[in-house]
Residue, then its C-alpha position, 0 to 999 in steps of 0.5 A: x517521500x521515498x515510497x520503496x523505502x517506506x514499503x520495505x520499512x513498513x510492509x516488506x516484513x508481511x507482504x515480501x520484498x518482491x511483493x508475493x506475501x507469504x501463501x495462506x498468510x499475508x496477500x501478495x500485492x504483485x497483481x492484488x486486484x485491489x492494487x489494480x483497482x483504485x488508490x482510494x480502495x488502496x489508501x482505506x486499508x491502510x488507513x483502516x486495516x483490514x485483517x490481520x493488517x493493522x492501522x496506519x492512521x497516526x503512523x503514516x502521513x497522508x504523504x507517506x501513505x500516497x508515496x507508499x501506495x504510488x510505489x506499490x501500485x507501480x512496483x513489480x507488474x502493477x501499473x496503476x494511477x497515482x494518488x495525492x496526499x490531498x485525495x487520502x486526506x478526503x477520505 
């Protein structure tokens, strides 16, 4: 899976292709402390939303969902531990 490619088809549109969101509209991810934090907390908003974020249960697969997150979690000044289909799946 190629998770830049699933960002920038899936999430760009929102949060920016360098990451930084739209202020007072869409949170930046670059240095987002819920990106810091753990890919679990990651992978519950994508898989519940949060906000105006929406769902992407039945959108994404599991490994879609981990490929995006790895990115995420590792693009631009973010550096975080990556997480498995299988870890989301658990959740």
């Amino acid at each position: 899976m190629d998770g830049e490619r699933l960002f920038l088809d899936n999430c760009a549109e929102c949060h920016q292709v360098d990451g930084r969101g739209v202020a007072n509209v869409y949170p930046a991810l670059d240095g987002n402390e819920t990106v810091a934090g753990s890919g679990a907390d990651v992978a519950l908003v994508l898989i519940i939303g949060r906000g105006e974020m929406p769902s992407f249960r039945g959108a994404l697969s599991s490994a879609e969902m981990a490929a995006v997150i790895n990115y995420v979690r590792n693009a631009w000044s973010n550096r975080g531990e990556p997480i498995s289909a299988g870890e989301i799946d658990a959740l």
